[in-house]
Predicted model as a PDB file, atoms N, CA, C, CB and O in Angstrom, pLDDT in the B-factor column:
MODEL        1                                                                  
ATOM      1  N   UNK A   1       2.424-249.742 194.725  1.00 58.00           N  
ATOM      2  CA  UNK A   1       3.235-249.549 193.553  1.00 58.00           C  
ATOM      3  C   UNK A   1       4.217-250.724 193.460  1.00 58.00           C  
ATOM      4  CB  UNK A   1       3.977-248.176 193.603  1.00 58.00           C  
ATOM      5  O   UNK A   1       4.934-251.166 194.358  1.00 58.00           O  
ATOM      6  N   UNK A   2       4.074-251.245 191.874  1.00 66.00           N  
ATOM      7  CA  UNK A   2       5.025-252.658 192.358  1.00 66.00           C  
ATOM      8  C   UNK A   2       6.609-252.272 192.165  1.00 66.00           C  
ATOM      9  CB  UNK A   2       4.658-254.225 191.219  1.00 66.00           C  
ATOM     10  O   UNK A   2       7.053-251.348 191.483  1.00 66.00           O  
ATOM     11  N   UNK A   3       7.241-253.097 192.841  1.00 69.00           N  
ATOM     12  CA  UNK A   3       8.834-252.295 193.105  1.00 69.00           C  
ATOM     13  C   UNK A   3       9.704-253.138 191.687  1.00 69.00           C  
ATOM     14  CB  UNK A   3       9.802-252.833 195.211  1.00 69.00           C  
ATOM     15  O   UNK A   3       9.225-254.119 191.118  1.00 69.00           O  
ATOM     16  N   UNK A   4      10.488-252.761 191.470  1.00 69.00           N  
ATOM     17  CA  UNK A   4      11.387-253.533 190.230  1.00 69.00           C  
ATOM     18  C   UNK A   4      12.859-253.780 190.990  1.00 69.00           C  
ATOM     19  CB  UNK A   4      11.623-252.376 188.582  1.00 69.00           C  
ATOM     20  O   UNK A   4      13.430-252.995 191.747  1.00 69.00           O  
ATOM     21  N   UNK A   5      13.325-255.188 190.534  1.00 63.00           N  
ATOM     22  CA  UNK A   5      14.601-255.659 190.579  1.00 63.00           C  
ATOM     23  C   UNK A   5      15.386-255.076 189.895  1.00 63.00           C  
ATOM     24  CB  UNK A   5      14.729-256.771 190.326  1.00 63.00           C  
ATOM     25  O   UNK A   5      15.254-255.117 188.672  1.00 63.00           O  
ATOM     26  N   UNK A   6      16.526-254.298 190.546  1.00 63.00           N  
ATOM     27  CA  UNK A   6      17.896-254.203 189.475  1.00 63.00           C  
ATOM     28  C   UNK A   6      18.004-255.231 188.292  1.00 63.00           C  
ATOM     29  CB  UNK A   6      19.322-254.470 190.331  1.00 63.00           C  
ATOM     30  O   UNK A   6      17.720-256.416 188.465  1.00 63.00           O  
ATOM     31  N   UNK A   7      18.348-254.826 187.308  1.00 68.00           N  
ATOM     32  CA  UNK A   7      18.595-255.367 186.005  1.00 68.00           C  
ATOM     33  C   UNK A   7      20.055-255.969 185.812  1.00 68.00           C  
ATOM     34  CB  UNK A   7      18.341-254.269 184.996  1.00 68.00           C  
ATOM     35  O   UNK A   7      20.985-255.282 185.390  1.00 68.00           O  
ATOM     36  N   UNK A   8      20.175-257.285 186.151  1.00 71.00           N  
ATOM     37  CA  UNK A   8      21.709-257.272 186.095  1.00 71.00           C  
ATOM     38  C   UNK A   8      21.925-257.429 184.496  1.00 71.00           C  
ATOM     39  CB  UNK A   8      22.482-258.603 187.070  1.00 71.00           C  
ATOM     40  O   UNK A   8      21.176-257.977 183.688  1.00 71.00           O  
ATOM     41  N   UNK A   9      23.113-256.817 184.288  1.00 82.00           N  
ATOM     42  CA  UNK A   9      23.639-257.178 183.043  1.00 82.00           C  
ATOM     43  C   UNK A   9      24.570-258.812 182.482  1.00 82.00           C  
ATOM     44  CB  UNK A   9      24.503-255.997 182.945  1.00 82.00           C  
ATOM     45  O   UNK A   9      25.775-259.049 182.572  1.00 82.00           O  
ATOM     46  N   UNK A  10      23.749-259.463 182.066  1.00 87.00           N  
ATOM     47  CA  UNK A  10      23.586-261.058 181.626  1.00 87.00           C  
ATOM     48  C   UNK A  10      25.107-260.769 180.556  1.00 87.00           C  
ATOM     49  CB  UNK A  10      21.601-261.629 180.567  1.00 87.00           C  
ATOM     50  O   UNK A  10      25.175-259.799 179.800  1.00 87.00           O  
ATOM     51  N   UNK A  11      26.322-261.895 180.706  1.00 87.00           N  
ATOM     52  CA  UNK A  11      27.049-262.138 179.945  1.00 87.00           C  
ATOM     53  C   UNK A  11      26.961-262.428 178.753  1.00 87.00           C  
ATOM     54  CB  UNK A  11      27.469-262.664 180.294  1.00 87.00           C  
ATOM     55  O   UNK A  11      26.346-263.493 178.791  1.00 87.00           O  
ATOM     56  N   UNK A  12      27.186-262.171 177.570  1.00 87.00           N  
ATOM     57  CA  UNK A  12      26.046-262.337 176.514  1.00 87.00           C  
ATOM     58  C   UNK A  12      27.173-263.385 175.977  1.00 87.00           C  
ATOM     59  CB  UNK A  12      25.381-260.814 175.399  1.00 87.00           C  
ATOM     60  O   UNK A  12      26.699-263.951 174.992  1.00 87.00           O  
ATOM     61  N   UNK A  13      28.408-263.826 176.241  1.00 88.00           N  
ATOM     62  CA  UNK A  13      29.262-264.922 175.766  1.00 88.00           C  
ATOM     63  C   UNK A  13      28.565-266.497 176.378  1.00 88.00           C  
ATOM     64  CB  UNK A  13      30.951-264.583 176.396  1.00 88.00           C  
ATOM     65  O   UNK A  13      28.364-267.555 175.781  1.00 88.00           O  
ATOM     66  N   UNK A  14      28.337-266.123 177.710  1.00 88.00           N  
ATOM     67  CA  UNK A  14      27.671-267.302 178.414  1.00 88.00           C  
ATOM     68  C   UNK A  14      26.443-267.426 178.755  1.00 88.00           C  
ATOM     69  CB  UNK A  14      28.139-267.534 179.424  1.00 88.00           C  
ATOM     70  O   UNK A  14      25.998-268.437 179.299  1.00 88.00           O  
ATOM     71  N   UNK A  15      25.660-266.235 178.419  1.00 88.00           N  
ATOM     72  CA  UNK A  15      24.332-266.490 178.932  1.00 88.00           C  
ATOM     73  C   UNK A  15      24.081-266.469 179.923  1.00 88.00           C  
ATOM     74  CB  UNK A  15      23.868-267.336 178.742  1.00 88.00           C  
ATOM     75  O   UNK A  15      23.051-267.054 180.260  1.00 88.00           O  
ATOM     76  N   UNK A  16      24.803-265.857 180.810  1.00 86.00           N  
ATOM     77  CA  UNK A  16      24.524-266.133 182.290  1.00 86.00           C  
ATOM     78  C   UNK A  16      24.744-267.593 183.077  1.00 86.00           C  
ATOM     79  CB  UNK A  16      23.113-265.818 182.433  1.00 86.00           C  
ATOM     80  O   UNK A  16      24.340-267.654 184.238  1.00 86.00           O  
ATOM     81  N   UNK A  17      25.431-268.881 182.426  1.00 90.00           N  
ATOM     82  CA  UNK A  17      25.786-270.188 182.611  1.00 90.00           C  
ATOM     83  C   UNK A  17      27.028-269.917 182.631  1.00 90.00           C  
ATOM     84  CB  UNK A  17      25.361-271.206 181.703  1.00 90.00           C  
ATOM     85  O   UNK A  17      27.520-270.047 181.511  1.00 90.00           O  
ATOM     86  N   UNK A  18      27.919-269.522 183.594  1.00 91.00           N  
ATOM     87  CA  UNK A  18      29.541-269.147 183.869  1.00 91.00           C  
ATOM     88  C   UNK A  18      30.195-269.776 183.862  1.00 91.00           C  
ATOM     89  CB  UNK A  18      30.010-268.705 184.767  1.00 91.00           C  
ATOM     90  O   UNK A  18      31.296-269.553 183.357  1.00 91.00           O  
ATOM     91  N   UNK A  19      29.749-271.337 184.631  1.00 91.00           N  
ATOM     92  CA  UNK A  19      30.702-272.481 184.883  1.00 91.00           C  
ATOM     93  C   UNK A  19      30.245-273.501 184.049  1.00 91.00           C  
ATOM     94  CB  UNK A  19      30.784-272.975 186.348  1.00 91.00           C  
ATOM     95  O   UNK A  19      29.345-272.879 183.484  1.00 91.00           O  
ATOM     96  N   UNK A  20      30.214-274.695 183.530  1.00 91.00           N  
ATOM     97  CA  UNK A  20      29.814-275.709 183.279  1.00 91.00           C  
ATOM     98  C   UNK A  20      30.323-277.066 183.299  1.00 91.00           C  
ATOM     99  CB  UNK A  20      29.521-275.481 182.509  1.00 91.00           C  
ATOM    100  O   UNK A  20      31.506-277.248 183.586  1.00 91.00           O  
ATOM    101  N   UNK A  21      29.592-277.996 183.037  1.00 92.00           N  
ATOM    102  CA  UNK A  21      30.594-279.066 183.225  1.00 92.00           C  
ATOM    103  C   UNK A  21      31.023-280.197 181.866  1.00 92.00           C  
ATOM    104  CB  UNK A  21      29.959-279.904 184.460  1.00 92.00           C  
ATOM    105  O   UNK A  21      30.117-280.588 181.129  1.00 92.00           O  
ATOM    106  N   UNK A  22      31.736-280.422 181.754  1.00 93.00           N  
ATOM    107  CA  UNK A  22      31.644-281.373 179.756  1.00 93.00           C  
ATOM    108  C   UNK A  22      32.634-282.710 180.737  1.00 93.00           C  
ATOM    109  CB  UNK A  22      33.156-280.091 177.471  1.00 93.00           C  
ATOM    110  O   UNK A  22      33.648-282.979 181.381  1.00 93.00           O  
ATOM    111  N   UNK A  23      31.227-283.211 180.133  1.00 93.00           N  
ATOM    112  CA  UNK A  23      31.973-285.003 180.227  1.00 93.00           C  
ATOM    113  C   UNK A  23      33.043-285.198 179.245  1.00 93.00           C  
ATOM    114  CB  UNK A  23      30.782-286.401 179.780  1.00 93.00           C  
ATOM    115  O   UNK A  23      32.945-284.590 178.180  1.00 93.00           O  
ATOM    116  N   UNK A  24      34.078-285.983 179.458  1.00 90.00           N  
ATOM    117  CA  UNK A  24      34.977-286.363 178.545  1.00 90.00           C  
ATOM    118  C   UNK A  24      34.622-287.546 177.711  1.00 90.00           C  
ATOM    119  CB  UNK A  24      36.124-286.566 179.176  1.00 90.00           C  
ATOM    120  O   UNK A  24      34.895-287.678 176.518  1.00 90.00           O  
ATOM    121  N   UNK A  25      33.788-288.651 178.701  1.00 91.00           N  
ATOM    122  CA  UNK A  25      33.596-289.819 177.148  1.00 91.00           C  
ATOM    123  C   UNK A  25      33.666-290.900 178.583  1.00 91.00           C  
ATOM    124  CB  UNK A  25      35.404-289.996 175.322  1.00 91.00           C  
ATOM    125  O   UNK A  25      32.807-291.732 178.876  1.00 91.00           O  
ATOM    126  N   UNK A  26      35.024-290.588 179.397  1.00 94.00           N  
ATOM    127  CA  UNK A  26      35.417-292.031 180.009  1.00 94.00           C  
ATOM    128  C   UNK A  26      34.870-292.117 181.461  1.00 94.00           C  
ATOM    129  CB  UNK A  26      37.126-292.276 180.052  1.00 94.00           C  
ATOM    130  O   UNK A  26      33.960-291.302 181.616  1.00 94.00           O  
ATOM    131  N   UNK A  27      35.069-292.661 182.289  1.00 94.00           N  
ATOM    132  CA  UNK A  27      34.284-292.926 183.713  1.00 94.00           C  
ATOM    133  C   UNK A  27      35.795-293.594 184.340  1.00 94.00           C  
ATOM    134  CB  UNK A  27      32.563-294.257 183.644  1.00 94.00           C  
ATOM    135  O   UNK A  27      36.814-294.062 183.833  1.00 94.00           O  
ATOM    136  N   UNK A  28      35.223-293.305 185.928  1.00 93.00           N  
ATOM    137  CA  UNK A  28      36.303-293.484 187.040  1.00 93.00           C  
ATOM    138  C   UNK A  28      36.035-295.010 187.357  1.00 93.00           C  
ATOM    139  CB  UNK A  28      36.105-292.388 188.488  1.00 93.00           C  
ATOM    140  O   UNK A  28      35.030-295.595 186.954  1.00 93.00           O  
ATOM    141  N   UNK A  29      36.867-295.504 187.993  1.00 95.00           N  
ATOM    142  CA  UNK A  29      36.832-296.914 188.518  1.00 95.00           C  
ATOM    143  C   UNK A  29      35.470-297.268 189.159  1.00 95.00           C  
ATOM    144  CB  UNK A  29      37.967-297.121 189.581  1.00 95.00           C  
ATOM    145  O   UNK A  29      35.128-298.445 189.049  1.00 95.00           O  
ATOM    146  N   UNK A  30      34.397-296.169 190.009  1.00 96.00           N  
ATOM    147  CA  UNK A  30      33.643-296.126 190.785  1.00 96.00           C  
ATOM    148  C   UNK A  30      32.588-296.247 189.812  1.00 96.00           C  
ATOM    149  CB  UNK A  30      33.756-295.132 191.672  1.00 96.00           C  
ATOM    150  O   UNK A  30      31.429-296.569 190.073  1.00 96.00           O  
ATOM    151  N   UNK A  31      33.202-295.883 188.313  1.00 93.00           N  
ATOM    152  CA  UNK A  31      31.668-296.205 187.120  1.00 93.00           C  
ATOM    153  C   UNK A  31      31.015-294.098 187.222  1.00 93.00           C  
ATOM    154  CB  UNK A  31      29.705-298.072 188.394  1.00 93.00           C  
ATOM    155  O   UNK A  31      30.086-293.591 186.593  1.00 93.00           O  
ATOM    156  N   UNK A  32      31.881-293.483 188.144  1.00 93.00           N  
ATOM    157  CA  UNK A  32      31.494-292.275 187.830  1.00 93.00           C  
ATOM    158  C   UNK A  32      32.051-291.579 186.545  1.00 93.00           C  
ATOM    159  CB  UNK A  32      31.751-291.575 188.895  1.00 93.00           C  
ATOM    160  O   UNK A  32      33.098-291.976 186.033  1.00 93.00           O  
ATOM    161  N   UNK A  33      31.161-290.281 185.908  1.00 94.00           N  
ATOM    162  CA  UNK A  33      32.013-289.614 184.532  1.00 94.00           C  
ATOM    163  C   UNK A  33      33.271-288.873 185.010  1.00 94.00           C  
ATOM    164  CB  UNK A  33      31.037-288.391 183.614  1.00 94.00           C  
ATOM    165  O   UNK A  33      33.600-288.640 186.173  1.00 94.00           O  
ATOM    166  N   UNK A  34      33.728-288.641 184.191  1.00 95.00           N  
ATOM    167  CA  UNK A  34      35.147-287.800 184.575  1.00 95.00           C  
ATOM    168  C   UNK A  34      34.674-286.864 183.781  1.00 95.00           C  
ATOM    169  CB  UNK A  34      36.807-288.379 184.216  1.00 95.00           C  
ATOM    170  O   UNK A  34      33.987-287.081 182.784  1.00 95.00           O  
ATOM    171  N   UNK A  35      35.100-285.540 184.281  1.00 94.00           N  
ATOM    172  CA  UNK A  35      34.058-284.141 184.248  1.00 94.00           C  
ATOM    173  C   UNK A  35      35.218-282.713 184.230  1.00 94.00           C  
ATOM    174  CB  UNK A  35      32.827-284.087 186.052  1.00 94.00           C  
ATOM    175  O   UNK A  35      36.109-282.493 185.050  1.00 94.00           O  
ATOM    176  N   UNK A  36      34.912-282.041 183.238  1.00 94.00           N  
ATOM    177  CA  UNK A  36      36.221-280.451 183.089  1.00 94.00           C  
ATOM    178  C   UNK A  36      34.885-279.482 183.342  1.00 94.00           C  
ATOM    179  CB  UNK A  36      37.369-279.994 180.891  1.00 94.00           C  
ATOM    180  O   UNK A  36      33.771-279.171 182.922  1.00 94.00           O  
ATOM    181  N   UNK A  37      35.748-279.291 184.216  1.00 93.00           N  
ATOM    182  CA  UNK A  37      35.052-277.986 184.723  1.00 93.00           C  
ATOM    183  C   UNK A  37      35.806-276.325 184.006  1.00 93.00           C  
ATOM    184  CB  UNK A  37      35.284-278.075 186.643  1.00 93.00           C  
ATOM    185  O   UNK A  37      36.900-275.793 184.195  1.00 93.00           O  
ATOM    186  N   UNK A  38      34.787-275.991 183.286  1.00 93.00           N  
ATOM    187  CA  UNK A  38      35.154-274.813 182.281  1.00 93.00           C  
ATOM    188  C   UNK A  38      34.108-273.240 182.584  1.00 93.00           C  
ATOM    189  CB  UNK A  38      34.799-275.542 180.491  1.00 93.00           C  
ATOM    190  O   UNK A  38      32.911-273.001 182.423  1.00 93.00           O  
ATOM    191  N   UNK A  39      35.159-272.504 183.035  1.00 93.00           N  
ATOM    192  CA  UNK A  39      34.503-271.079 183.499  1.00 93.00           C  
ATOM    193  C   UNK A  39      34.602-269.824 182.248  1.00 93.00           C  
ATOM    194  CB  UNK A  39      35.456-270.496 185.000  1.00 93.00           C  
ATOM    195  O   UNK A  39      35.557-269.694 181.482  1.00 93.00           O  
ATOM    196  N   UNK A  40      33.476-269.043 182.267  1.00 91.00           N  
ATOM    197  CA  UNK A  40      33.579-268.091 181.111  1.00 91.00           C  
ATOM    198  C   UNK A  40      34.845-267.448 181.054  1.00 91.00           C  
ATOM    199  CB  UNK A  40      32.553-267.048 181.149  1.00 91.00           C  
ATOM    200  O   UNK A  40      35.354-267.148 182.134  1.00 91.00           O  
ATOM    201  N   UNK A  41      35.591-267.118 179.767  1.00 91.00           N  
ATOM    202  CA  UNK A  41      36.938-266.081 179.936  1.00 91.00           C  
ATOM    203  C   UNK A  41      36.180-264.258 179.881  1.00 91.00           C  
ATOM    204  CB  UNK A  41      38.326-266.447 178.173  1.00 91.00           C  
ATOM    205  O   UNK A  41      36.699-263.142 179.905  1.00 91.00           O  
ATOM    206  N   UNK A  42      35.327-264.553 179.833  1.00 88.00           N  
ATOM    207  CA  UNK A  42      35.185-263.023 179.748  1.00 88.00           C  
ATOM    208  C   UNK A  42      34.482-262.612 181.106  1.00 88.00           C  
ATOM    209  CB  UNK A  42      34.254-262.522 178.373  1.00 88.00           C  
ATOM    210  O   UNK A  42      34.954-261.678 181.754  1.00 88.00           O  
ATOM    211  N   UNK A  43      33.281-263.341 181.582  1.00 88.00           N  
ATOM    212  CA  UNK A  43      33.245-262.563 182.720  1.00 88.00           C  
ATOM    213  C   UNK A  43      34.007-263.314 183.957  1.00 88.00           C  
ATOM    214  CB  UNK A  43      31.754-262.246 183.027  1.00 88.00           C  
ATOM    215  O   UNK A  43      33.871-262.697 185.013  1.00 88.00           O  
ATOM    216  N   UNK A  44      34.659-264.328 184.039  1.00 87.00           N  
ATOM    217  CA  UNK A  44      35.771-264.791 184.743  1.00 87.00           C  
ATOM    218  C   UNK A  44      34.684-265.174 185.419  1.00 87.00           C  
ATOM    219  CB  UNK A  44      37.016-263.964 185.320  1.00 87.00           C  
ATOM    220  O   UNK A  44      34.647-264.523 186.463  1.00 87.00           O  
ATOM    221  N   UNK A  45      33.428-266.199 185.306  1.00 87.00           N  
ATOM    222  CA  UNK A  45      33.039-267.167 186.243  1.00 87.00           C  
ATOM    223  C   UNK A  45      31.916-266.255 187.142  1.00 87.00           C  
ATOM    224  CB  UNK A  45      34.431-267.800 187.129  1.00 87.00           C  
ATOM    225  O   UNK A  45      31.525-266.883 188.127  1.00 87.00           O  
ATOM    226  N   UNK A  46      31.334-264.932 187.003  1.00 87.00           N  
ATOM    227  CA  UNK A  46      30.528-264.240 187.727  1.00 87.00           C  
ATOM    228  C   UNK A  46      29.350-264.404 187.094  1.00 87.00           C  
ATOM    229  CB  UNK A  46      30.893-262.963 187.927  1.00 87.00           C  
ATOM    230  O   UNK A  46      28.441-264.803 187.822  1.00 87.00           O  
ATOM    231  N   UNK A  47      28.970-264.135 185.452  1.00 87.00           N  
ATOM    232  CA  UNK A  47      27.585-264.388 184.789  1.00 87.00           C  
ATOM    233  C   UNK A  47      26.996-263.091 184.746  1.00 87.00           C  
ATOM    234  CB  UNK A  47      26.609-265.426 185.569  1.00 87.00           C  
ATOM    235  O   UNK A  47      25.848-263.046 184.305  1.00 87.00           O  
ATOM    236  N   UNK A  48      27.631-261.826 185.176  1.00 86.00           N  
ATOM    237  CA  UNK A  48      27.912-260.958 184.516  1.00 86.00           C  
ATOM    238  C   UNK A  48      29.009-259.828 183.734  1.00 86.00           C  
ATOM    239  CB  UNK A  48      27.440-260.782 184.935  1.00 86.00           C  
ATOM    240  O   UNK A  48      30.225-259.987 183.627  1.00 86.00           O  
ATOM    241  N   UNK A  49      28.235-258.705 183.251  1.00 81.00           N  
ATOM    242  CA  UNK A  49      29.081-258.070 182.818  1.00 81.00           C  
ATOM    243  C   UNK A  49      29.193-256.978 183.480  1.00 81.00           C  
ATOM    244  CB  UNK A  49      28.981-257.944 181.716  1.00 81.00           C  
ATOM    245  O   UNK A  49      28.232-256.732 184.209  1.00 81.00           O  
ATOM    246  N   UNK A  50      30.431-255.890 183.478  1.00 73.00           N  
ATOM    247  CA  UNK A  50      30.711-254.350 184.063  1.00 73.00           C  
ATOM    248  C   UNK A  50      29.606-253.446 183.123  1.00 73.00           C  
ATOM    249  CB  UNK A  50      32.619-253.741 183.764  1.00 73.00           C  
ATOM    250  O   UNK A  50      29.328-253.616 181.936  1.00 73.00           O  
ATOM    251  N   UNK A  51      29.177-252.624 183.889  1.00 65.00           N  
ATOM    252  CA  UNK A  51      28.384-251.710 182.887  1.00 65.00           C  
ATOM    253  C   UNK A  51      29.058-251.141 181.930  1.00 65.00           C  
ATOM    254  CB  UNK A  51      27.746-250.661 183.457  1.00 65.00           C  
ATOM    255  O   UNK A  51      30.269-250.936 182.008  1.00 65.00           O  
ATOM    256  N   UNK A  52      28.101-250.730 180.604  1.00 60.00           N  
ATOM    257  CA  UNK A  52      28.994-249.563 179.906  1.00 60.00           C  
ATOM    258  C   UNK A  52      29.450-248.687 180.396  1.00 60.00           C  
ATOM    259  CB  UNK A  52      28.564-248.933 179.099  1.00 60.00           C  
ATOM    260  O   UNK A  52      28.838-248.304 181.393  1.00 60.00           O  
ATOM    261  N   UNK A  53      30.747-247.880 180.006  1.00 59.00           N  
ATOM    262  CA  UNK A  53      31.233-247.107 180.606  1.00 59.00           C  
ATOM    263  C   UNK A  53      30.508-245.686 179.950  1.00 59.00           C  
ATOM    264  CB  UNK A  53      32.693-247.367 180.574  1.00 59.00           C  
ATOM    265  O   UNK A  53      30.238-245.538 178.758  1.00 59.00           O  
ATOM    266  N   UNK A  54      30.369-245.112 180.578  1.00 59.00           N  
ATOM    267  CA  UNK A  54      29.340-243.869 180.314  1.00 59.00           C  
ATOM    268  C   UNK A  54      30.143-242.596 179.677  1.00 59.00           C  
ATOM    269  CB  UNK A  54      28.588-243.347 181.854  1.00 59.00           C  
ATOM    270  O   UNK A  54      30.868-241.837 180.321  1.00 59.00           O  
ATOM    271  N   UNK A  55      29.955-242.544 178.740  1.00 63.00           N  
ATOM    272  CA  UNK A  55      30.481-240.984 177.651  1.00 63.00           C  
ATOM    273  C   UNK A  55      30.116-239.517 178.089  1.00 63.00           C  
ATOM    274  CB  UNK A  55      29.649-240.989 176.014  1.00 63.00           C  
ATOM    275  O   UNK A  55      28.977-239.051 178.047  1.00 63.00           O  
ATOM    276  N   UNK A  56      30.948-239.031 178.404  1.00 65.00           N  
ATOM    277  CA  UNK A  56      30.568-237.544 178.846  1.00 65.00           C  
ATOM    278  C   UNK A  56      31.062-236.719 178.084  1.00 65.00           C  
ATOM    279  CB  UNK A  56      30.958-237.104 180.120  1.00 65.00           C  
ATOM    280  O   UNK A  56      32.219-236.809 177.673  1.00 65.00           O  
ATOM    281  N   UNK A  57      30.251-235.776 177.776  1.00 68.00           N  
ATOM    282  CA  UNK A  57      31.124-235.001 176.612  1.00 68.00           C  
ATOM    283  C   UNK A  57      31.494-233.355 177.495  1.00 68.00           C  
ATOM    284  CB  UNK A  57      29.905-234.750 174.804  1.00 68.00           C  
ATOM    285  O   UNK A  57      30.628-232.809 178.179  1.00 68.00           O  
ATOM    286  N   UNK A  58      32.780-232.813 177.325  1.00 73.00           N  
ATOM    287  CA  UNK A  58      33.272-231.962 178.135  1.00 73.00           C  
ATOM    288  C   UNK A  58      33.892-230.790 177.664  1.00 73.00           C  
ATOM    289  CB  UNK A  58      34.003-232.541 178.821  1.00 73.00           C  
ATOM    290  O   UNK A  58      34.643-230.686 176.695  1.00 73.00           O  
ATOM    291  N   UNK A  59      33.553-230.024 178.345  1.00 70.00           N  
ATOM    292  CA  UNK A  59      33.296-228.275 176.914  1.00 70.00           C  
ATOM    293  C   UNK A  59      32.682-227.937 175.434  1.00 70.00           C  
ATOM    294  CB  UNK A  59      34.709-227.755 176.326  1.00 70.00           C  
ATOM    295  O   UNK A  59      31.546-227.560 175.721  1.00 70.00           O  
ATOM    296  N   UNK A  60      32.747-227.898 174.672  1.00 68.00           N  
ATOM    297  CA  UNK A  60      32.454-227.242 173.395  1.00 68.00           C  
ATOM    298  C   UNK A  60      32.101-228.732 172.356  1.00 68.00           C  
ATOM    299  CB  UNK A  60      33.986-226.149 172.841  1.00 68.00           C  
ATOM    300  O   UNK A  60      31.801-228.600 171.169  1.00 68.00           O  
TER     301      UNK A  60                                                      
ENDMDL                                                                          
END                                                                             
């Protein structure tokens, strides 16, 4: 029986790409790029999300 992977839930702001890197344009003395390193604000750099929170409905 084939087994299945947990389903993680994919950041849908980042796609699952949390960190990235954006060149600015200019380069270091060494001729390297100079580079901003920019992390998702919503899932704070993990690439996912918290599950939905689950609705229970209670008495009547």
């Amino acid at each position: 029986m084939p087994q299945h992977a947990p389903t993680a839930r994919i950041c849908r702001d980042c796609d699952g790409f949390p960190t990235v890197a954006i060149t600015t344009g200019t380069r270091h003395t060494d001729g390297t790029r100079a580079t901003l390193r920019v992390t998702c604000p919503t899932c704070q750099g993990t690439g996912t999300t918290a599950p939905a929170a689950n609705l229970h409905r209670i008495g009547r």
